[in-house]
LUMDREN-368065 format. One line per field, with one value per residue (C-alpha): x, y, z. Coordinates in Angstrom, 1 decimal, always signed. Last residue first. Layout:
# LUMDREN-368065
xx	[X, ...];
yy	[Y, ...];
zz	[Z, ...];
This chain:
# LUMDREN-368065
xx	[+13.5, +12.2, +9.9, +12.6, +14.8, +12.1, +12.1, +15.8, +15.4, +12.4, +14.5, +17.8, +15.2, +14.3, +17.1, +18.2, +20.5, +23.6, +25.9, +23.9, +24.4, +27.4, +28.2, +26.5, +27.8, +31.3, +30.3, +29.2, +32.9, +34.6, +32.2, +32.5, +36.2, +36.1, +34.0, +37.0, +39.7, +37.9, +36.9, +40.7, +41.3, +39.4, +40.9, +44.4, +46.2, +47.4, +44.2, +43.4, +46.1, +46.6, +47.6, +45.8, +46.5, +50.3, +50.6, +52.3, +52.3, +49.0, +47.0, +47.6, +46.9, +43.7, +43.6, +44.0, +41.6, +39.0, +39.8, +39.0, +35.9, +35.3, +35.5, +33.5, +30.9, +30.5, +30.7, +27.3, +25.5, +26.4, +24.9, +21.1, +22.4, +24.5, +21.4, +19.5, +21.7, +20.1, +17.3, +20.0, +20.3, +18.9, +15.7, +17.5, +20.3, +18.3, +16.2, +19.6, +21.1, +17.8, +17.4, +21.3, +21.6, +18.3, +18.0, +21.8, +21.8, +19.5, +21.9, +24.6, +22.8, +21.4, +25.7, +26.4, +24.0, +24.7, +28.1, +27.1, +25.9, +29.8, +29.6, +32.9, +35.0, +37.8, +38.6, +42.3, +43.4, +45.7, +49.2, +51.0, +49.0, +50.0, +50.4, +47.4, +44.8, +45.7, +42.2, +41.7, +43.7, +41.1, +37.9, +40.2, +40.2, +36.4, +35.6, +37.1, +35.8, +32.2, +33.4, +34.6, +32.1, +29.1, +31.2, +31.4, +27.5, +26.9, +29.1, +26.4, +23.6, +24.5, +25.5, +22.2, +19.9, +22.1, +21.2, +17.6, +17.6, +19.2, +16.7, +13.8, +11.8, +8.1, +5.9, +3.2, +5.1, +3.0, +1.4, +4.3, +6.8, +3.7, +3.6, +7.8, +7.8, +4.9, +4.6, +7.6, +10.1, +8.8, +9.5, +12.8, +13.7, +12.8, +14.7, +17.9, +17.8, +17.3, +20.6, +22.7, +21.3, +22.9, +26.1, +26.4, +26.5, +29.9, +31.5, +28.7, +26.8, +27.7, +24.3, +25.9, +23.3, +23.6, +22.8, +23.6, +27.3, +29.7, +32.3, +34.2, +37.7, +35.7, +33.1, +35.9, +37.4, +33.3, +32.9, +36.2, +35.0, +31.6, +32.9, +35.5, +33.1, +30.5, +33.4, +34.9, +31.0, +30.8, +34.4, +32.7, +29.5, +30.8, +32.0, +28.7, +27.3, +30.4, +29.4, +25.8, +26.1, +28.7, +26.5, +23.3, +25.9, +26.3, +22.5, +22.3, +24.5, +23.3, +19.9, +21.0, +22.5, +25.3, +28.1, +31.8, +31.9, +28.3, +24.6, +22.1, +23.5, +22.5, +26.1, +28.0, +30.0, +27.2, +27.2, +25.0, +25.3, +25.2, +29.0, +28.9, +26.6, +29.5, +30.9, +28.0, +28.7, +25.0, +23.1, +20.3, +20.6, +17.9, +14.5, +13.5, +9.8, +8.8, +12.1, +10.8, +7.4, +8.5, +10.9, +9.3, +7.8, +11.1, +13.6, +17.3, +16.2, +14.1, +16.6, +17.4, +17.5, +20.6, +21.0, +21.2, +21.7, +24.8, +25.8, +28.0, +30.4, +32.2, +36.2, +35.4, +33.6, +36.0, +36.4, +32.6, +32.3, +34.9, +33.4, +30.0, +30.9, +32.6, +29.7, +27.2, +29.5, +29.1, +25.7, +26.5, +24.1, +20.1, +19.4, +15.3, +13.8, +11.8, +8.3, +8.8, +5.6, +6.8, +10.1, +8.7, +10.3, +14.1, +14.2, +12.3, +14.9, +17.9, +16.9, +16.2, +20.3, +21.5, +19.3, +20.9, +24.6, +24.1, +22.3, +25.9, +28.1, +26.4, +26.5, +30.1, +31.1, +29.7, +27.3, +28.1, +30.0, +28.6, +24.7, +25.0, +26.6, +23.4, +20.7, +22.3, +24.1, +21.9, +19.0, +19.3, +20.9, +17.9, +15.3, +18.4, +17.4, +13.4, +13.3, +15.3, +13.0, +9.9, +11.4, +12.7, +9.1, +7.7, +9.6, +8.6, +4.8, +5.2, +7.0, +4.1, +5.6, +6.6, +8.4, +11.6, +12.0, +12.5, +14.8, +16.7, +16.9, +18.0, +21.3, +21.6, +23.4, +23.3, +26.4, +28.3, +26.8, +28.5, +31.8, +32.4, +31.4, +33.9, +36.4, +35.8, +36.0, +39.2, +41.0, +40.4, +41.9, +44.9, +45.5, +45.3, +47.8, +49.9, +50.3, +48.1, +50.1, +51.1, +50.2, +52.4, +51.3, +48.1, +47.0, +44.4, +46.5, +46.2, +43.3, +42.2, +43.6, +41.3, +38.4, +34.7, +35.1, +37.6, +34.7, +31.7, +33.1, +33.4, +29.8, +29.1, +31.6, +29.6, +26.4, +27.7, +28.1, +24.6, +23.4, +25.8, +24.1, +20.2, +20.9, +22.6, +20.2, +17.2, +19.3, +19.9, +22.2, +24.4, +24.9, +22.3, +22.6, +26.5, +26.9, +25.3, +26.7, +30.3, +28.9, +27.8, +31.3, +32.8, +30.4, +31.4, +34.9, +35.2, +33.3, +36.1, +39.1, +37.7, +37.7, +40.9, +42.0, +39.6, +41.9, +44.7, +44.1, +42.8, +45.7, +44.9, +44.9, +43.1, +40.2, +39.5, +41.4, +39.9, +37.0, +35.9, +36.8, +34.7, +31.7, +29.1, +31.1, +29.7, +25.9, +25.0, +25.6, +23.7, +20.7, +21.3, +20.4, +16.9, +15.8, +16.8, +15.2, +11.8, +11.9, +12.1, +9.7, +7.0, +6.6, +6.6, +2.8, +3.2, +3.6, +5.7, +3.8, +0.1, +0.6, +3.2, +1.9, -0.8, +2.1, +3.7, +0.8, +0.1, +3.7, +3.0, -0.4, +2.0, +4.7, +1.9, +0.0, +3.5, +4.3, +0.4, +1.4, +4.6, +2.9, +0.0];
yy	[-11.3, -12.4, -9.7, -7.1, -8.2, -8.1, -4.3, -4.1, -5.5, -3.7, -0.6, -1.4, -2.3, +1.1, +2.7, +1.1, -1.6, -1.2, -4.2, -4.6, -1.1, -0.8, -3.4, -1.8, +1.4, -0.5, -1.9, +1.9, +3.3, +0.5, +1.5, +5.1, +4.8, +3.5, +6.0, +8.4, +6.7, +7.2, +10.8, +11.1, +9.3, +11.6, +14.7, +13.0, +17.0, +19.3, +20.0, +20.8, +23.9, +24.7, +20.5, +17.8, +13.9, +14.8, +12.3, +12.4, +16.0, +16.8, +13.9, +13.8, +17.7, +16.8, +13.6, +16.4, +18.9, +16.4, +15.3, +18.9, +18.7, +15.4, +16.4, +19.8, +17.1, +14.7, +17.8, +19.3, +15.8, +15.9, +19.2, +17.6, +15.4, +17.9, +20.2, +17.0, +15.8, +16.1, +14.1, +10.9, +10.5, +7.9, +9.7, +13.4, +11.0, +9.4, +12.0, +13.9, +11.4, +10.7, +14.3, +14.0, +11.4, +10.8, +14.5, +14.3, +11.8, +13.3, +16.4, +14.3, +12.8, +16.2, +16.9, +14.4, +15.5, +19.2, +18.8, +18.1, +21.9, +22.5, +22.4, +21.3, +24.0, +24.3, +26.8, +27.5, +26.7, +29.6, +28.1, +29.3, +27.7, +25.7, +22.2, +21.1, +22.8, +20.8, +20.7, +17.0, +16.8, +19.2, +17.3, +14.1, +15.7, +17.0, +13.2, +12.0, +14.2, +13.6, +9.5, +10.6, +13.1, +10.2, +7.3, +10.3, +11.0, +7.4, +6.5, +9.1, +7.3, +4.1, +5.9, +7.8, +4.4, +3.2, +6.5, +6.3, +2.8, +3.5, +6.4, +4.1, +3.6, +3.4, +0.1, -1.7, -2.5, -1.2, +2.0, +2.9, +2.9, +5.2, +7.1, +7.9, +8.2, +10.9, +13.7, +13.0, +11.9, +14.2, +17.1, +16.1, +15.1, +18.7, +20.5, +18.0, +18.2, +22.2, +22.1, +20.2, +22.0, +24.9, +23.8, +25.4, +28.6, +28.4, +28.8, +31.8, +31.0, +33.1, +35.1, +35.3, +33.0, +29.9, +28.0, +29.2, +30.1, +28.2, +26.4, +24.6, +25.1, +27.1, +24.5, +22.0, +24.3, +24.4, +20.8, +20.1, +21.6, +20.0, +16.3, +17.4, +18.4, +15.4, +12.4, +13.8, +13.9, +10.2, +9.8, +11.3, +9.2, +5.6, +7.2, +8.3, +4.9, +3.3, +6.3, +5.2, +2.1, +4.6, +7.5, +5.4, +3.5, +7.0, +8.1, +4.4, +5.1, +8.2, +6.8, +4.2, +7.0, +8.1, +7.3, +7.5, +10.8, +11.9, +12.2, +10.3, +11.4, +9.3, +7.7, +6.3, +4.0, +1.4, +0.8, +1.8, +0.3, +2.9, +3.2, -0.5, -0.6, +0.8, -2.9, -4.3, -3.2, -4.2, -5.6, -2.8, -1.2, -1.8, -0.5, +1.8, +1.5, +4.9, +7.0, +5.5, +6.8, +10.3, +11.0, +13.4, +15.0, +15.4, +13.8, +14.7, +16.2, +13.8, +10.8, +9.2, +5.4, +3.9, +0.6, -1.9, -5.5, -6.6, -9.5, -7.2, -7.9, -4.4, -4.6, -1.8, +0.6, +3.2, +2.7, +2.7, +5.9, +7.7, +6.2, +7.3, +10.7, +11.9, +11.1, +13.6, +16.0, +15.5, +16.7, +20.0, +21.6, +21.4, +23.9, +25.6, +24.2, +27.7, +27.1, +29.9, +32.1, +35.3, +35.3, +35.4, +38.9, +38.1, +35.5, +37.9, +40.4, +37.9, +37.2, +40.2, +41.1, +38.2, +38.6, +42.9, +41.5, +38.6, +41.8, +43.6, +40.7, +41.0, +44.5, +44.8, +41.9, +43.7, +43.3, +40.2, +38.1, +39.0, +39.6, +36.1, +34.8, +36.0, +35.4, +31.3, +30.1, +32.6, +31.4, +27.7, +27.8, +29.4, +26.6, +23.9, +25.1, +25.6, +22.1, +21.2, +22.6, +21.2, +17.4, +18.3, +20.0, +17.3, +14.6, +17.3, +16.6, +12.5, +12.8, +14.6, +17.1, +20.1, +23.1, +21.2, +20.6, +24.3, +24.5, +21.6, +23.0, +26.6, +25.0, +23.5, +26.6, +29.4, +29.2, +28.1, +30.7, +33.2, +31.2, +31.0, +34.5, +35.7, +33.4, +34.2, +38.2, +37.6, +35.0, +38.4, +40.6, +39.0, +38.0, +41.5, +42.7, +39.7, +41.2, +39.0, +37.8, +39.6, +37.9, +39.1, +39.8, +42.1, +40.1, +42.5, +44.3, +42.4, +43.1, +45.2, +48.4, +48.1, +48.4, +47.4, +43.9, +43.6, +45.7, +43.7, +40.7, +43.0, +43.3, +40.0, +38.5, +41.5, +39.8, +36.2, +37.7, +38.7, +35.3, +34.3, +36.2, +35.5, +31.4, +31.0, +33.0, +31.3, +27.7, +27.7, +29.5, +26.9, +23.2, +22.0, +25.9, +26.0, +22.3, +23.1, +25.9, +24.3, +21.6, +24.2, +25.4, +22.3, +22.9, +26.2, +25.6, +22.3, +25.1, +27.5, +24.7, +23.2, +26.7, +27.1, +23.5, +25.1, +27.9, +26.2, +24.1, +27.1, +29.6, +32.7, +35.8, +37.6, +38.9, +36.8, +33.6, +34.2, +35.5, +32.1, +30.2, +31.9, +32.4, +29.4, +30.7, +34.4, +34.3, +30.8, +32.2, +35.0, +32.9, +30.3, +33.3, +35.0, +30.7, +30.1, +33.5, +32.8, +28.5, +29.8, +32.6, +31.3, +27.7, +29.3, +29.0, +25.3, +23.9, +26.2, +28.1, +27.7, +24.3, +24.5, +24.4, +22.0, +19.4, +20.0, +19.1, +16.3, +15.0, +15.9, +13.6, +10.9, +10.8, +11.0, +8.2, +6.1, +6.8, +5.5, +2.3, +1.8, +2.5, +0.0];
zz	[-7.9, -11.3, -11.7, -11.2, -13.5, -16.3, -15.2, -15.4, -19.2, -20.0, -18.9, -21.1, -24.2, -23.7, -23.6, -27.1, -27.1, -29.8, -31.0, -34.5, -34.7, -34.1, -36.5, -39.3, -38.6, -39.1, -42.4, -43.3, -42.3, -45.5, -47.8, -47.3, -47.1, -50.5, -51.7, -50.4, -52.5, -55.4, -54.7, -53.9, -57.4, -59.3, -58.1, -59.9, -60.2, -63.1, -63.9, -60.3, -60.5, -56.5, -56.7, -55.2, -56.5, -56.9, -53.3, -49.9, -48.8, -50.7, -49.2, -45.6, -46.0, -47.1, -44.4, -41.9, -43.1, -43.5, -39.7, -38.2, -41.1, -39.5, -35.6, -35.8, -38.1, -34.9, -32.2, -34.4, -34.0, -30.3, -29.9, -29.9, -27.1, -25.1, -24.9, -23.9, -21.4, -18.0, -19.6, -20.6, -24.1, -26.1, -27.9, -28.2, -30.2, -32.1, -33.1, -34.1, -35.7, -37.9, -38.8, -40.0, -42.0, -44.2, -45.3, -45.4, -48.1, -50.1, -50.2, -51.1, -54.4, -55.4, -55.0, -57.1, -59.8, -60.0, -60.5, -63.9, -64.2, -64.0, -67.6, -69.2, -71.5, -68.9, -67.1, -66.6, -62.6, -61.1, -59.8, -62.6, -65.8, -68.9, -67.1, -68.1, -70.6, -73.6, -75.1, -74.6, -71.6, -70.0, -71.3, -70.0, -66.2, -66.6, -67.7, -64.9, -62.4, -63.0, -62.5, -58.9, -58.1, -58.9, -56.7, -54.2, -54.0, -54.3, -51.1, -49.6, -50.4, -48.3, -45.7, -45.4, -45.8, -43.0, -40.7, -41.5, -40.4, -37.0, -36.6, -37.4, -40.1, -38.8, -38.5, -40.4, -43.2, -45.9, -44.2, -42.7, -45.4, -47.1, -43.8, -44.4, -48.0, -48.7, -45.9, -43.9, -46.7, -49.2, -47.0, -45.9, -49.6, -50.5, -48.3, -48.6, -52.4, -51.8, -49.4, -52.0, -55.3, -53.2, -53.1, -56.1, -55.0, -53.5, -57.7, -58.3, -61.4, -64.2, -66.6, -69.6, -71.3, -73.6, -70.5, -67.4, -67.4, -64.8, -67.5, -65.2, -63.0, -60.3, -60.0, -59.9, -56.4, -55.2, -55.9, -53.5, -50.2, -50.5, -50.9, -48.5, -45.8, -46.7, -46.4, -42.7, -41.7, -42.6, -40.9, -37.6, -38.0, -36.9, -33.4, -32.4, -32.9, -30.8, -28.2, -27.6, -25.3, -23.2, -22.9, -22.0, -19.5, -18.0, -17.8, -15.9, -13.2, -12.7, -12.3, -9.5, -7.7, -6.7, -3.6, -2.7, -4.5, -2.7, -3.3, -1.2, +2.6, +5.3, +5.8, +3.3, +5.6, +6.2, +2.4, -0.3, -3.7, -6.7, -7.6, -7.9, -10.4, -12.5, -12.8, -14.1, -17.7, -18.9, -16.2, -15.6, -12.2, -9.8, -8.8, -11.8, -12.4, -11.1, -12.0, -15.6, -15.0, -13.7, -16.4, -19.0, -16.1, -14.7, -12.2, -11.6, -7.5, -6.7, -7.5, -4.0, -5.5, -3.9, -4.3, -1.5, -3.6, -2.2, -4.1, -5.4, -2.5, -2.1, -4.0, -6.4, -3.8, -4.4, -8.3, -8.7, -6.9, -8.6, -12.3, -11.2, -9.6, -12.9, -14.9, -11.8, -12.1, -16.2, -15.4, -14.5, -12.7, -12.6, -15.3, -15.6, -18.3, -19.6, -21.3, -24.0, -24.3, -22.5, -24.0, -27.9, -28.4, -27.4, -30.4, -32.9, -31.8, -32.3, -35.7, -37.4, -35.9, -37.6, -41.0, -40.5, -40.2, -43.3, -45.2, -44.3, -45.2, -48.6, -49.3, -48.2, -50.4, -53.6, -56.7, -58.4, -56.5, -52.6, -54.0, -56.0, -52.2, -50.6, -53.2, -53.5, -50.5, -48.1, -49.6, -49.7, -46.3, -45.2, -46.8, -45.2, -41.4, -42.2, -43.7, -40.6, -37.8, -39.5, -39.6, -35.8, -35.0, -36.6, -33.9, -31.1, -31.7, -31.8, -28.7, -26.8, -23.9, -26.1, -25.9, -24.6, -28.7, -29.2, -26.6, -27.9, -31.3, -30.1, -28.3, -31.5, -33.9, -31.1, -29.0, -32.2, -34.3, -31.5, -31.2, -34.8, -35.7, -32.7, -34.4, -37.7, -36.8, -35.0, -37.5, -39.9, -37.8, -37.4, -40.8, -41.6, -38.6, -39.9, -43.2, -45.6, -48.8, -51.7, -55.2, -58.1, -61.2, -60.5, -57.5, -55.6, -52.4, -48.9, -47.1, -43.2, -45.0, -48.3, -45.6, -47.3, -47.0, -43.8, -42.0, -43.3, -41.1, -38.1, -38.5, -39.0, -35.8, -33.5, -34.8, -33.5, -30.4, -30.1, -31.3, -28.5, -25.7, -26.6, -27.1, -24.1, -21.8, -23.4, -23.1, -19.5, -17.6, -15.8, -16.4, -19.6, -21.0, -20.6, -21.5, -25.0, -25.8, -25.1, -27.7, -30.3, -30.0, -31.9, -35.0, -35.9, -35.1, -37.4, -40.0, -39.2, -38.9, -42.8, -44.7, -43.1, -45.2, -48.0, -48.9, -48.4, -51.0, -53.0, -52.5, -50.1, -52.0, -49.4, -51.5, -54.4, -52.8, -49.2, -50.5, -52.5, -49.9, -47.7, -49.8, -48.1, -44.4, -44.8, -46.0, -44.8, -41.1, -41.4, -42.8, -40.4, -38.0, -39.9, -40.0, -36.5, -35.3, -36.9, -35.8, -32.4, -32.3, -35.2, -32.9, -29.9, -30.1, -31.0, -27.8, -24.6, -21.8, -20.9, -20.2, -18.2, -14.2, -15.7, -16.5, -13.5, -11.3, -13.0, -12.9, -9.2, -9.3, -10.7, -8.3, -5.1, -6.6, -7.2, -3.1, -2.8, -4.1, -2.4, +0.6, +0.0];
């Protein structure tokens, strides 16, 4: 009877909570979130789509290095997310986190426009000798891409999560992720196609200022939906919590684990979302036993709950959920690696190609098109959850899941480079045809090859990512522990800040020990990188599939405790 009405009380507070909400948060903060994420990716999309392009127009930067800095800002952009993300789980929360950075990230755009419309802050134009960057110039420009860096960063996921903490139904906050995407890639379609036309064709100081004014649209409409955001108030740093596992464990590694005492003092972690599964928890699951440890109470603990020689049964289990996941994790940091220097590369073969539209004289930008990459995505999203996804439904009887969304994206992906590859090899024999190699100075000649074929490996990459990256991020926000869903959403963003940091140093990898990239690509074997990456492909999908063969979902962990419970 006690335990009974103990699970009354737990349930009539979820209750309580619940009506305590439900005049914040659900789809009324739907314009405000989704507003200022659009107006920001649209900033961001304006300045990193054309920055190779102005660090060889503008800074004379050479093209392979171009793209290896090109490769540290967007590992940057996607490695501060994560910082974001701690800060809003550990100390401010996201509303805080989200309003400073995006304010940051506009001093990074206006600082940006500076270097455009200053001579002083550049190098002098090429005329028939290149100067480089003083180191006052260089200077200031690592400056503004770090302060752009760091402010995106803040912003980029940190946003997500708060959006998705609007809502208490899991089927609502999957749309919002389909919704929140479509929006996401419908910016970066802009910004990568008005935005960078604006920056080519009509000047750079125009165009980083519109990317300054989006940012500064963006933060207002942020700042002006306050009153209807459902706030999650933080509950520390959950990685306190991590470290007190493993201490715990280590302390108590010699205890008798027939001792079945566990300590289950976890008021203070719980939340709605949680209150069932706090419920039925009543002993650690069986999977890497040896942390349990840090969860049985001994005479020597003492009446306190929380300690370094003790935590709690939940703990325990939020850091097995981080372990069981991180093989899966691991599997998409060389499939990030593949999609920064698939991208990096088409915009230095868009620049070697014949970029006029038809018989016009109209000149697609070089960055530009990755556009057809970020529309594929936009549209395949949309298809997907209105057409694909309810018709897979309808027929098997059961949704796709994350895991299988993830394979199908692998899969597509070594298509993208197998496409790029054989593209390549007919641009490369089009240039031998005409005798266009060797007769340059470090400057690539065009060659009379449409670069609309690079239209068709990068549709195939942007399909990809409509399968890749909404199903990492719903897996991820599934699996992870409560405390952890800033970090959880931002893991996806850590993942492609370690394969563009990775791209750059397989890049380099390449050009020291190979003639397969060279500043002139005619001179170079393109082809046989793109080769050499599908192979990779191939070779990181096998080991997705074994991961996730290996992997047990959090749910299948807590119907396995639970069947462990009926057998005591």
């Amino acid at each position: 009877e006690g335990k009974n009405s103990s699970q009354h009380e737990t349930l009539e507070d979820t209750n309580n909570i619940f009506i305590k909400h439900s005049k914040q948060g659900g789809w009324t903060t739907f314009p405000f979130i989704l507003g200022s994420m659009f107006a920001l990716t649209m900033a961001t999309g304006g300045w990193v789509g054309n920055l190779i392009v102005y660090l060889i127009t503008k800074y004379n930067v050479k093209s392979i290095e171009a793209t290896q800095v090109f490769n540290v800002v967007l590992g940057c952009l996607s490695l501060f997310p994560m910082v974001g993300a701690i800060i809003s789980d550990s100390f401010y929360g996201s509303f805080f986190v989200i309003a400073f950075f995006s304010f940051v990230s506009l001093l990074g755009g206006a600082l940006m426009t500076l270097t455009a419309s200053l001579p002083s802050l550049r190098p002098s134009p090429c005329i028939n000798i290149c100067d480089s960057p003083s180191k006052l110039q260089y200077g200031v420009l690592y400056t503004t891409l770090g302060l752009a860096c760091i402010g995106i960063g803040g912003t980029r996921f940190t946003i997500a999560t708060m959006g998705a903490d609007q809502f208490q139904n899991s089927n609502d906050t999957a749309i919002y992720f389909n919704w929140y995407f479509c929006f996401f890639y419908i910016a970066s379609a802009i910004s990568s196609t008005a935005l960078i036309y604006v920056q080519d064709n009509v000047s750079w100081t125009l165009g980083f200022g519109i990317c300054v004014a989006s940012n500064a649209v963006g933060l207002i409409l942020f700042l002006s939906g306050n009153k209807f955001y459902r706030h999650i108030k933080p509950k520390g740093s959950p990685f306190t919590s991590i470290a007190r596992v493993i201490v715990a464990a280590v302390r108590k590694r010699k205890v008798s684990s027939r001792n079945q005492d566990y300590n289950h003092d976890d008021k203070s972690t719980t939340t709605p979302s949680d209150s069932f599964r706090v419920c039925k928890f009543n002993v650690s699951s069986s999977s890497c036993r040896f942390l349990n440890r840090g969860a049985l109470r001994i005479e020597s603990d003492g009446p306190n709950s929380r300690s370094w020689s003790l935590s709690t049964v939940q703990e325990v289990e939020d850091f097995k959920t981080l372990i069981r996941i991180m093989p899966l994790w691991s599997s998409s940091i060389m499939l990030s690696t593949l999609v920064g220097m698939i991208s990096n590369f088409t915009i230095l073969q868009a620049l070697t190609m014949d970029r006029h539209l038809g018989g016009s004289h109209f000149k697609i930008p070089a960055a530009s098109f990755l556009f057809f990459s970020t529309l594929a995505t936009s549209i395949s999203i949309l298809i997907l959850d209105r057409l694909i996804f309810p018709m897979w439904q309808n027929l098997s009887r059961r949704s796709l899941t994350p895991l299988q969304q993830i394979g199908v994206g692998h899969v597509i992906n070594v298509m993208a480079l197998v496409s790029s590859a054989l593209i390549e090899v007919q641009r490369l024999h089009t240039a031998r045809a005409h005798h266009l190699t060797g007769s340059s100075m470090g400057s690539t000649t065009i060659v009379p090859f449409s670069a609309s074929w690079l239209v068709v490996p990068l549709t195939i990459l942007g399909i990809s990512e409509a399968f890749l990256f909404p199903g990492q991020i719903s897996l991820y926000y599934q699996e992870f522990p409560t405390s952890l869903r800033s970090t959880s959403t931002a893991m996806i963003s850590l993942l492609v800040a370690a394969g563009f940091y990775l791209s750059t140093a397989m890049t380099s990898l390449i050009q020291k020990n190979t003639s397969w990239l060279m500043d002139d690509l005619n001179d170079g074997r393109l082809d046989i990188v793109f080769w050499l990456l599908a192979a990779i492909g191939v070779v990181n999908f096998g080991y997705f599939l074994l991961c996730a063969k290996m992997f047990r979902h959090k749910v299948d962990v807590d119907d396995q405790s639970l069947d462990d419970v009926s057998r005591t």
